[in-house]
C-alpha positions as a Markdown table, in Angstrom:
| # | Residue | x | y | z |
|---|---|---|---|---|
| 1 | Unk | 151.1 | 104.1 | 149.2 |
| 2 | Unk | 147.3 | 102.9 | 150.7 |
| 3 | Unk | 146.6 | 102.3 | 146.8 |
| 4 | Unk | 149.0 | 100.1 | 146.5 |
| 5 | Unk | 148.7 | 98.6 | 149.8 |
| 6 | Unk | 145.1 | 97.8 | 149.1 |
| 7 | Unk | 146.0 | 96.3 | 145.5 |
| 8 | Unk | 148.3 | 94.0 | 147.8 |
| 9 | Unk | 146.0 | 93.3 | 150.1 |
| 10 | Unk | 143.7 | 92.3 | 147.2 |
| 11 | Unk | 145.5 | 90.4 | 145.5 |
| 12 | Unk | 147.0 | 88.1 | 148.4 |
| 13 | Unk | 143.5 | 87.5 | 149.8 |
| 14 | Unk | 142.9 | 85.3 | 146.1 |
| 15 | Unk | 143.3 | 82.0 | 146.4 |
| 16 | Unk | 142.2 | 78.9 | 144.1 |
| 17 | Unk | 139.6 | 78.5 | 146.9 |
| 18 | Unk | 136.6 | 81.1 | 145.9 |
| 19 | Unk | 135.6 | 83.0 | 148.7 |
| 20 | Unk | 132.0 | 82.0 | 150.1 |
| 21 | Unk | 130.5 | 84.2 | 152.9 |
| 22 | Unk | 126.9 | 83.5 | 154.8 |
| 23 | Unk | 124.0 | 82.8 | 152.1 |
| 24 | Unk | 126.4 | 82.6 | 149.3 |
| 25 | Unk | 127.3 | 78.7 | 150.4 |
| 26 | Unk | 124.9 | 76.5 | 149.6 |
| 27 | Unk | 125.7 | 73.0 | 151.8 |
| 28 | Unk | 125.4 | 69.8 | 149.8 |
| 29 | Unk | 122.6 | 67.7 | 151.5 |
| 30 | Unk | 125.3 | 64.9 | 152.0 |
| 31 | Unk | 127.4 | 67.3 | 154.1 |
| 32 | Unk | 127.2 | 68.9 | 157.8 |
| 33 | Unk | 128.9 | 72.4 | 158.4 |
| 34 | Unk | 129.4 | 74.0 | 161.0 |
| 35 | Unk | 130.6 | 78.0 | 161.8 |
| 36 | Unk | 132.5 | 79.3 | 164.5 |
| 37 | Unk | 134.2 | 76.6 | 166.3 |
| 38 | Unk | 136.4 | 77.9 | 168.8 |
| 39 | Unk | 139.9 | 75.6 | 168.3 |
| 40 | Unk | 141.7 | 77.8 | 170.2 |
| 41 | Unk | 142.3 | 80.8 | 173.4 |
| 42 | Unk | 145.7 | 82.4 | 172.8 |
| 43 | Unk | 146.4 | 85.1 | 175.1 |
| 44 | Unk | 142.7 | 86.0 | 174.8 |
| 45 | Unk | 142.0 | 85.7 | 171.5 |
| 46 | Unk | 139.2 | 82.9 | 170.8 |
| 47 | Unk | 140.0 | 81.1 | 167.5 |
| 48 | Unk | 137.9 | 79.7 | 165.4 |
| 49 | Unk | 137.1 | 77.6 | 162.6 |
| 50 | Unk | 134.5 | 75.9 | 160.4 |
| 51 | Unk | 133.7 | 72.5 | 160.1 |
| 52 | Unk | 133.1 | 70.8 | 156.8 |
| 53 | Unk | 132.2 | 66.7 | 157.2 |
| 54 | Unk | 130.2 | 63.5 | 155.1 |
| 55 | Unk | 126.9 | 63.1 | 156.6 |
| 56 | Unk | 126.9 | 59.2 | 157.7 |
| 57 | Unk | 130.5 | 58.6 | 157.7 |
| 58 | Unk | 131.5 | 55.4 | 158.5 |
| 59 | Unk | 135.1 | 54.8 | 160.3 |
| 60 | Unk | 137.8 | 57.2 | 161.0 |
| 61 | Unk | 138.2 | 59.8 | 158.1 |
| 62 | Unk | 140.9 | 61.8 | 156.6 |
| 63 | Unk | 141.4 | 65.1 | 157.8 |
| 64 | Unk | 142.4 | 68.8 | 155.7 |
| 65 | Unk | 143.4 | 71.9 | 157.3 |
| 66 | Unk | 143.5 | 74.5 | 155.8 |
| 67 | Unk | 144.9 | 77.8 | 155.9 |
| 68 | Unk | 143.9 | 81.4 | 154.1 |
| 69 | Unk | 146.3 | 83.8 | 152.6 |
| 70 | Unk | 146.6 | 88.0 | 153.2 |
| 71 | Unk | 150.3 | 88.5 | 154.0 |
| 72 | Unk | 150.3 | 87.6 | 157.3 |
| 73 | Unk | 148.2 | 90.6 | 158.2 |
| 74 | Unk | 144.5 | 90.1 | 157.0 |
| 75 | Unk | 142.4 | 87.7 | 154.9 |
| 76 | Unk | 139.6 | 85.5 | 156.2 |
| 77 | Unk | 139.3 | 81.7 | 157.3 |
| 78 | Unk | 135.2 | 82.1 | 154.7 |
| 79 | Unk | 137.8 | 81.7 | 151.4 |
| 80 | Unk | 138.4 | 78.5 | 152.2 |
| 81 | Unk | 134.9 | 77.1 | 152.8 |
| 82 | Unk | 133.6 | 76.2 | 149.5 |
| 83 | Unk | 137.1 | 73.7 | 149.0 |
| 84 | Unk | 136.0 | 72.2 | 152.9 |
| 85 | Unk | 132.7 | 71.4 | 151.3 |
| 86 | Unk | 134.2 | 69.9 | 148.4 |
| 87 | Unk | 136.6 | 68.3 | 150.8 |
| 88 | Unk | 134.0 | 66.9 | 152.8 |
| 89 | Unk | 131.9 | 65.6 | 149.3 |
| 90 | Unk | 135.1 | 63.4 | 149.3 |
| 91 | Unk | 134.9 | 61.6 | 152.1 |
| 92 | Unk | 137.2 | 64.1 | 153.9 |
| 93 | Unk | 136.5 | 65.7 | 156.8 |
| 94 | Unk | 138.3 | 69.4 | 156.3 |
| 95 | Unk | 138.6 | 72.6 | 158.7 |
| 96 | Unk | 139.5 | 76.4 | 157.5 |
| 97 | Unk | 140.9 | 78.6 | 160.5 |
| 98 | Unk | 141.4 | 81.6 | 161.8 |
| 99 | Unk | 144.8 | 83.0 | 163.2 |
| 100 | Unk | 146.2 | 85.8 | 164.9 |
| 101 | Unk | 147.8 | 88.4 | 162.5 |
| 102 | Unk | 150.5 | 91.2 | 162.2 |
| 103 | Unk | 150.9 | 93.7 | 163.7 |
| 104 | Unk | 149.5 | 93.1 | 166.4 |
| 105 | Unk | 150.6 | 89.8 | 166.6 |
| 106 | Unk | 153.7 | 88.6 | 164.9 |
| 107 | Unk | 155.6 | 85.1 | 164.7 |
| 108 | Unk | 155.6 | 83.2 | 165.7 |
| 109 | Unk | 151.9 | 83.6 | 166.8 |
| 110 | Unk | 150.3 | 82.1 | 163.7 |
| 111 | Unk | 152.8 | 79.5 | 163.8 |
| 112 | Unk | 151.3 | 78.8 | 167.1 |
| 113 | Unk | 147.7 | 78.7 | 166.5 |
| 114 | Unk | 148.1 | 76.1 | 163.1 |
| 115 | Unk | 149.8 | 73.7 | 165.7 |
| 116 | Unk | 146.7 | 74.5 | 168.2 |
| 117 | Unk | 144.3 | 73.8 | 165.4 |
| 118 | Unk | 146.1 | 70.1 | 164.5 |
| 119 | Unk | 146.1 | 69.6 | 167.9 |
| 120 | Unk | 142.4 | 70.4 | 168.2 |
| 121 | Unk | 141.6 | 68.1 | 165.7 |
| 122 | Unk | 143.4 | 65.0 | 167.6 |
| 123 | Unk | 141.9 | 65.8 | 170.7 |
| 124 | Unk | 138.4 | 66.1 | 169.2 |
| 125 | Unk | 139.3 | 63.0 | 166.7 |
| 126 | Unk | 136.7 | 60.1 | 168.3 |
| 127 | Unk | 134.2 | 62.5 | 168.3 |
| 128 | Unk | 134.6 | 64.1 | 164.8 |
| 129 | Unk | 135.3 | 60.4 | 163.5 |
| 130 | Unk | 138.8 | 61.6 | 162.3 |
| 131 | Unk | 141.9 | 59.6 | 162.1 |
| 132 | Unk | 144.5 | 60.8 | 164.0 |
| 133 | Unk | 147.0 | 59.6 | 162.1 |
| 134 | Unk | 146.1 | 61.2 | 159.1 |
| 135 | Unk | 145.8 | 64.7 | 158.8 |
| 136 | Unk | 147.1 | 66.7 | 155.3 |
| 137 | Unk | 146.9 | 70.8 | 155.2 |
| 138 | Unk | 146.8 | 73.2 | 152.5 |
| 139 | Unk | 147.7 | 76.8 | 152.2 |
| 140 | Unk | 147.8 | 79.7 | 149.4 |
| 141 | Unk | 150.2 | 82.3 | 150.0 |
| 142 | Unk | 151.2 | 83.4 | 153.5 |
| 143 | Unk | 148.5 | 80.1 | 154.1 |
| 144 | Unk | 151.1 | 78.1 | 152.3 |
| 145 | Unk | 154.0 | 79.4 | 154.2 |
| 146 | Unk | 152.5 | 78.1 | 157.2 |
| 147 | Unk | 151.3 | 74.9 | 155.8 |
| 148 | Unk | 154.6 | 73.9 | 154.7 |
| 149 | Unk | 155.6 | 75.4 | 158.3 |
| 150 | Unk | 153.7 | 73.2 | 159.8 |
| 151 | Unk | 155.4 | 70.0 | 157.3 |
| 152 | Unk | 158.7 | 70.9 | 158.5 |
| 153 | Unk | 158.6 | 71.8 | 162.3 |
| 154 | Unk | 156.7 | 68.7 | 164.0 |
| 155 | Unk | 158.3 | 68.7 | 167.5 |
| 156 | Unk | 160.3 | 71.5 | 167.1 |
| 157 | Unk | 159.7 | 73.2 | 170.8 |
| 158 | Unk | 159.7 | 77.2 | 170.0 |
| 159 | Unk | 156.9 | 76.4 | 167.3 |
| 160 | Unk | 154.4 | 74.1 | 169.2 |
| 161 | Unk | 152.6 | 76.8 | 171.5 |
| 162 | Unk | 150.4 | 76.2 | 174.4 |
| 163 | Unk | 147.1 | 75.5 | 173.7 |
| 164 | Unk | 145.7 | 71.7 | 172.9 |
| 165 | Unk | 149.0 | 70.4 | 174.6 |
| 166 | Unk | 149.2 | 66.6 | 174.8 |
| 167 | Unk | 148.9 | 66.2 | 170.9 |
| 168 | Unk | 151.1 | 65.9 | 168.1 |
| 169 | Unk | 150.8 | 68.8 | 165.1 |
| 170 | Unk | 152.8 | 66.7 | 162.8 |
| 171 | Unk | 150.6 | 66.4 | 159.6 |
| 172 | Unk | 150.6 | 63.8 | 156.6 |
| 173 | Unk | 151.4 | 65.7 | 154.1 |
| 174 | Unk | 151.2 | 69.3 | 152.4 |
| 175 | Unk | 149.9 | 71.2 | 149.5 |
| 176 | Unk | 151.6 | 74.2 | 149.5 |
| 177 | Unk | 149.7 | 76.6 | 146.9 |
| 178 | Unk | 152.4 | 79.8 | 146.4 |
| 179 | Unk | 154.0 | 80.0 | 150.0 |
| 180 | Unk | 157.0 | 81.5 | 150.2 |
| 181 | Unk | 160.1 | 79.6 | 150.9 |
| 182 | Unk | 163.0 | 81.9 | 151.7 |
| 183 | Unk | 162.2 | 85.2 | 153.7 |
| 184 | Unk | 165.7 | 86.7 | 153.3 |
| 185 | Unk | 165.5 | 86.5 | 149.2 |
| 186 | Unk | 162.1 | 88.0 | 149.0 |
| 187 | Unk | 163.3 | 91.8 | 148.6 |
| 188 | Unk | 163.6 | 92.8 | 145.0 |
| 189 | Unk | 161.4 | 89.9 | 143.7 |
| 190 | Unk | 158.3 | 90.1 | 145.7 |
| 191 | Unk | 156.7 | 93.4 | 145.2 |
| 192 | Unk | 154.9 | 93.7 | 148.9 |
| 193 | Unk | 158.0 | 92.5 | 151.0 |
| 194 | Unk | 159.3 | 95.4 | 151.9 |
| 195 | Unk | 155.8 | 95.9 | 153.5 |
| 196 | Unk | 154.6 | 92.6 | 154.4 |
| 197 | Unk | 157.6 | 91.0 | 156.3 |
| 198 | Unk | 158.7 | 94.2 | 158.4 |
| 199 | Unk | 155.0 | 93.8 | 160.3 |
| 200 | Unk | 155.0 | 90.6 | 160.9 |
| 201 | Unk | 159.1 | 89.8 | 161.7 |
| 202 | Unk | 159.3 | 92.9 | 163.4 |
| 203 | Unk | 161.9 | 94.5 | 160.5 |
| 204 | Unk | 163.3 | 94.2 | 157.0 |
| 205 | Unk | 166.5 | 92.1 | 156.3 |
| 206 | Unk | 169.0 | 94.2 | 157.7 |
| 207 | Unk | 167.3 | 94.9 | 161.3 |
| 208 | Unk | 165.2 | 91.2 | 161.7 |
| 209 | Unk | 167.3 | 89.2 | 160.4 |
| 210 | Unk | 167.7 | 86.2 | 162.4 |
| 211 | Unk | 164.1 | 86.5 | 162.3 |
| 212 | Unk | 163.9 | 86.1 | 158.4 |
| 213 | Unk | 166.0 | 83.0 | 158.6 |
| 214 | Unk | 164.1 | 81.5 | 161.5 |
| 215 | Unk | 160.8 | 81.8 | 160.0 |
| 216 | Unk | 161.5 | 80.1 | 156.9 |
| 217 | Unk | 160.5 | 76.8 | 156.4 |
| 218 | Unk | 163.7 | 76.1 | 153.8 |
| 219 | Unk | 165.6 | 76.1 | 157.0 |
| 220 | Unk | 163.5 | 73.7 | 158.7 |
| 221 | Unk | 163.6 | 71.2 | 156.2 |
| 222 | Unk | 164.8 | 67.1 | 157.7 |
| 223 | Unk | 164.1 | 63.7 | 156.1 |
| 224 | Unk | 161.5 | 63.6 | 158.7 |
| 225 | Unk | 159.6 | 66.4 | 156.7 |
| 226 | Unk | 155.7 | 65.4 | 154.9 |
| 227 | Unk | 155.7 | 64.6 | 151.5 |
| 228 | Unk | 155.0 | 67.9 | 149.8 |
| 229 | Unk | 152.9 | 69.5 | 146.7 |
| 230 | Unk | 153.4 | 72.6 | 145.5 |
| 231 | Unk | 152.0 | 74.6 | 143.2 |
| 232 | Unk | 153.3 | 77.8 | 142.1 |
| 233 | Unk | 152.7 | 80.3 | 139.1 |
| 234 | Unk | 155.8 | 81.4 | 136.8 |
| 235 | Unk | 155.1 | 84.5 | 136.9 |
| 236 | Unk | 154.0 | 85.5 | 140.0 |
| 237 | Unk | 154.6 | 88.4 | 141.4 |
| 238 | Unk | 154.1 | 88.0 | 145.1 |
| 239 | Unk | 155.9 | 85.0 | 145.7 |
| 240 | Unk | 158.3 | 84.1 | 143.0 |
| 241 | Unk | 158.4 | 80.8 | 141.6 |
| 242 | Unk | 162.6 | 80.3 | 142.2 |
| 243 | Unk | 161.0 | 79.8 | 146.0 |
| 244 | Unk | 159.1 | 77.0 | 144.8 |
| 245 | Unk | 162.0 | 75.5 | 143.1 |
| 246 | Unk | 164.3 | 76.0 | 146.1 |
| 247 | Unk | 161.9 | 74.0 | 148.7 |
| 248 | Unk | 161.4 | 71.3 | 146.0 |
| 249 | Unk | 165.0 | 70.6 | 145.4 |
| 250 | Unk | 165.6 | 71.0 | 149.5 |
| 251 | Unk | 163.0 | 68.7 | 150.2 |
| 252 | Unk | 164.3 | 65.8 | 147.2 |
| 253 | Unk | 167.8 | 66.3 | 149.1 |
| 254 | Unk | 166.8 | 65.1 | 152.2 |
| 255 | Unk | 164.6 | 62.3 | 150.8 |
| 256 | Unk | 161.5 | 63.6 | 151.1 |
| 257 | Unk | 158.9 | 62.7 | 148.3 |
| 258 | Unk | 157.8 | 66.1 | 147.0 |
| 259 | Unk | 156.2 | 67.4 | 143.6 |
| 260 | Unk | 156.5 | 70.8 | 142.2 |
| 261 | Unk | 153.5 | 71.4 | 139.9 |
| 262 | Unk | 154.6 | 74.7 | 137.6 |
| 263 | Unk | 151.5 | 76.4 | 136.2 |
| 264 | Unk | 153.0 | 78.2 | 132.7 |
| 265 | Unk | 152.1 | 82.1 | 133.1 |
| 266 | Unk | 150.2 | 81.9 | 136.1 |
| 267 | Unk | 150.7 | 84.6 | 138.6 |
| 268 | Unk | 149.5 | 84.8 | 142.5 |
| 269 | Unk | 146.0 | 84.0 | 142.9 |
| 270 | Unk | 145.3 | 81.5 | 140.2 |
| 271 | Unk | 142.4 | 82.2 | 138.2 |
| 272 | Unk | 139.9 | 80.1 | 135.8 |
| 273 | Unk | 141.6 | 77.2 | 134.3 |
| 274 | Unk | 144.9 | 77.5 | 136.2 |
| 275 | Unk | 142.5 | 77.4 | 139.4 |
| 276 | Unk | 140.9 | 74.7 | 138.1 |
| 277 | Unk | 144.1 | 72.6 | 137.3 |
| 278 | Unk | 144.9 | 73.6 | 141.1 |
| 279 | Unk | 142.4 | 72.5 | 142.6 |
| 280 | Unk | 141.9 | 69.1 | 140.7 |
| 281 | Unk | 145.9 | 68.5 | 141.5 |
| 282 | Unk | 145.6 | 69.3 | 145.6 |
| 283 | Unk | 142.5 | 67.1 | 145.4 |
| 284 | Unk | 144.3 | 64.2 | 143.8 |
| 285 | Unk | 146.9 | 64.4 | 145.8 |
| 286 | Unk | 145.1 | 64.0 | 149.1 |
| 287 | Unk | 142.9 | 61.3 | 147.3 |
| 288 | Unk | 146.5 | 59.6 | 147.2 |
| 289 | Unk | 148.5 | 60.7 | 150.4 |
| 290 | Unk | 145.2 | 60.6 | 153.3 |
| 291 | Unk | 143.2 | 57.2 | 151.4 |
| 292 | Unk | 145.5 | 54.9 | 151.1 |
């Protein structure tokens, strides 16, 4: 069982966005970064995030969140910093958090502290030179879940938390990169479920499930949802791609503009040109959504 559990964990820790830790990350000239931000104190634990913005940019800029994988229960906010920089290349200015995880913490706790870091990013707007009214996120896996979450729960009371009150977390949009749609489907097609959702809902199916139901964002889903991209792999094995199909057609039923972009043989944690394709369609896609 740890063998597998560690293959798991592996594996859902991949995400397009390569993994860059200390001097790894080499910081365009044209860009400012900044580590360790605390976004957030949540029963005592001090959130944080890094910073990734232009150097000399003029008016209120775009903002991306964005939001690392590890099934709920691991993974690391540093995967996400290389995409920030290229975020920030693009006249973006683009944030990669940390969030409490299971089991010590389950939902909706992370739900909480995605809110408290959109929230952040309002309250801190004027001085980050951000504009408030347009902020996209981005997700890969259990990152995704909670982007798309966060697309489909603006305003709902349960979900908003405590911390940074005052402020909206609705976002502008989503790019939802292999997030799971549909917690009570996942056994039997997801090969870490039985593992994965018991820590962080607290049981499987049969004992959690209103739990299961209330943490999926398919539920969620009103005409007052953010526009949507998702990409998804047809043959992943983590999340499986009939949960991409099922939030698309939910979200085109209620009128919300949403694109599914199938990658042909790609599984979870897209790799060389499938991660390429990836990230050139979540950067178009804000290029369109957040600069117009």
């Amino acid at each position: 069982m740890s063998t597998r559990l560690t293959l798991a964990a592996a594996i859902l820790f991949a995400c397009f966005a390569t993994s860059s830790h200390g001097a790894e990350l080499a910081i365009p000239d044209n860009v400012t970064f900044e580590r360790d931000v605390e976004y957030a104190n949540a029963g005592g634990a001090k959130l944080q995030l890094n910073l990734a913005r232009p150097k000399g940019g003029s008016g209120h800029l775009p903002a991306v969140l964005c939001i690392h994988g590890g099934g709920f229960r691991a993974g690391s906010r540093e995967g996400y910093n290389k995409l920030c920089l290229t975020l920030a290349q693009r006249g973006f200015v683009a944030a990669t958090i940390s969030y409490r995880l299971a089991p010590a913490h389950q939902f909706p706790a992370a739900v909480h502290d995605t809110k408290a870091a959109v929230r952040w990013l309002r309250a801190n707007a004027a001085r980050l030179g951000i504009d408030a009214a347009r902020i996209g996120v981005t997700g890969g896996s259990a990152g995704g879940h909670l982007a798309q979450f966060l697309g489909v729960t603006a305003g709902v009371k349960d979900f908003e938390g405590t911390d940074n009150p005052g402020f909206s977390s609705a976002v502008t949009c989503v790019v939802n990169v292999y997030g799971p749609s549909d917690f009570t489907k996942s056994y039997g097609k997801s090969v870490d479920a039985h593992v994965v959702l018991p820590m962080w809902l607290g049981g499987d199916v049969d004992t959690a499930r209103a739990k299961h139901i209330q943490s999926s964002p398919l539920n969620w889903v009103t005409p007052n949802a953010a526009p949507t991209l998702i990409l998804h792999g047809t043959e992943d094995k983590y999340v499986a791609y009939e949960q991409a199909v099922w939030m698309r057609d939910r979200l085109a039923a209620c009128g919300v503009p949403v694109e599914l972009q199938t990658l042909e043989g790609a599984g979870h944690g897209f790799k060389g040109a499938d991660a390429e394709k990836a990230e050139a369609a979540l950067l178009a896609y804000f290029e369109q959504r957040l600069k117009k």
